[in-house]
C-alpha positions in Angstrom: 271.3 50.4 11.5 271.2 50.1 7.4 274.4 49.0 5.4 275.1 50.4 2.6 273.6 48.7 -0.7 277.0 47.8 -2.1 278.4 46.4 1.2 275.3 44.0 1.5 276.1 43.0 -2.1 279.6 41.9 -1.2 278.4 40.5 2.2 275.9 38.4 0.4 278.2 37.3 -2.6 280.6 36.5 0.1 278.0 34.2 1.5 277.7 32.3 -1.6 281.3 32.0 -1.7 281.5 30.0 1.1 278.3 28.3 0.8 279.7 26.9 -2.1 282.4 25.6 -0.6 285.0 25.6 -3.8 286.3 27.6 -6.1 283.7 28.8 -8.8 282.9 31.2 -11.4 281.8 34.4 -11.1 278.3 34.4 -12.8 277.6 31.2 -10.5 278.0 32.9 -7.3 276.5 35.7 -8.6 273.3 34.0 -9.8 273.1 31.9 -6.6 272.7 35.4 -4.4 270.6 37.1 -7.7 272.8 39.8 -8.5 273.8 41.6 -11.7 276.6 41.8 -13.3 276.5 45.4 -12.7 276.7 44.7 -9.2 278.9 42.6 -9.0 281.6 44.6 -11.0 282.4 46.5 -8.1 281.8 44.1 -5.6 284.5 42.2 -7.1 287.0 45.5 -7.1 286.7 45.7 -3.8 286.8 42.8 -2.1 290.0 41.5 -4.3 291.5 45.5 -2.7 290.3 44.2 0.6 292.5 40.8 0.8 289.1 38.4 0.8 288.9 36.7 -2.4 291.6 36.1 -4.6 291.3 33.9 -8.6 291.8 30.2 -8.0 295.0 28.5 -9.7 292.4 25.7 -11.0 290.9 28.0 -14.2 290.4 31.2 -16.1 287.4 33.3 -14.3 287.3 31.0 -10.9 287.5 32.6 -7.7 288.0 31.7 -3.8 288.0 32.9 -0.3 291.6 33.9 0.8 291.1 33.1 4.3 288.9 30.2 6.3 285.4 32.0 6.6 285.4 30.8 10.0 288.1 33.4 10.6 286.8 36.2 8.5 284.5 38.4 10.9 281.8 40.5 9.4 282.1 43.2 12.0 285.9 43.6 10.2 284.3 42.9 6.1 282.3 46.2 6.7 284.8 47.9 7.9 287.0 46.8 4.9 284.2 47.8 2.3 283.5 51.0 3.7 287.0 52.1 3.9 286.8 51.8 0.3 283.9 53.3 -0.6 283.7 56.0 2.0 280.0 57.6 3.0 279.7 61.3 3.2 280.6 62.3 6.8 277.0 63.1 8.8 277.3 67.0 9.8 274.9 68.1 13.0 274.6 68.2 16.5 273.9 64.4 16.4 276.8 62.5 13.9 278.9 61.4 17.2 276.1 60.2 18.5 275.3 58.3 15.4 279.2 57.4 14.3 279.3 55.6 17.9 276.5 53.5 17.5 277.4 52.9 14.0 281.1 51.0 15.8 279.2 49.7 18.0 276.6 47.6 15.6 279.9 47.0 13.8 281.4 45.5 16.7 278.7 43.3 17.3 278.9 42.2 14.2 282.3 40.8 14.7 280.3 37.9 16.8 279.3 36.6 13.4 282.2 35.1 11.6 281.1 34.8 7.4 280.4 30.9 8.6 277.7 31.6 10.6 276.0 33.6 7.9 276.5 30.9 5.5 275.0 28.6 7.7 271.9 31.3 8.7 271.1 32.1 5.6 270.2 28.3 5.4 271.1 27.2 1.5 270.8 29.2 -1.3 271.3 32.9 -0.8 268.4 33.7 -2.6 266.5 31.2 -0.5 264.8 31.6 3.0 267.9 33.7 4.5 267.4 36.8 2.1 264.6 38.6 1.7 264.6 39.4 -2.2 264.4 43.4 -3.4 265.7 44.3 0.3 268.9 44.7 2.2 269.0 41.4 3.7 272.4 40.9 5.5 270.3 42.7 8.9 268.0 40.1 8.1 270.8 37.0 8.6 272.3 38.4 12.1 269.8 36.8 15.0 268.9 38.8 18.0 
């Protein structure tokens, strides 16, 4: 299964979030996990609509995690993005088929809190854990 482009960019600027462990500027997290600012404008949108980051009371531009990232499940972040940004609806004889196993790999990623990814990606989010030019949050999730 494939995520969408923009919900691997918030996945993986999520990841930096909690890597770095503090609140911190926008064009540092987004330079840690190499993304533009372009991509991040929208990235930011919607996870600020979808309750996970919030601006830190310590300075002008900072930013933090609203919840532990031990708590936050990816399975449930998806979900969150892509009920912001809906995808066309799959027409044919096979979208059930494909909406249900679309759940399910949701659901299974719900075993992975954003923690775990922090700590799989190993460091930098540009390092070793992402694979640079692809989508690279299947990459993070072990089989």
């Amino acid at each position: 299964m494939q995520l969408s482009l923009h919900t691997d960019h918030a996945v993986k600027f999520l990841i930096c979030m909690t890597q770095s462990g503090m609140p911190a500027c926008v064009q540092e997290i987004s330079g840690r996990c190499g993304l533009s600012t372009r991509e991040v404008a929208g990235v930011l949108q919607d996870l600020h609509h979808c309750g996970l980051i919030e601006h830190a009371t310590t300075g002008e531009g900072f930013l933090r995690l609203r919840k532990d990232p031990a708590r936050v499940r990816i399975g449930d972040v998806i979900r969150s993005i892509e009920a912001v940004r809906p995808m066309t609806p799959k027409e044919g004889a096979f979208a059930p088929m494909f909406d249900m196993a679309h759940a399910a790999f949701v659901d299974a990623l719900n075993d992975y809190s954003l923690s775990d990814l922090a700590t799989l990606s190993g460091g930098e989010a540009t390092g070793a854990g992402f694979v640079t030019g692809l989508h690279g949050v299947s990459v993070l999730v072990p089989g």
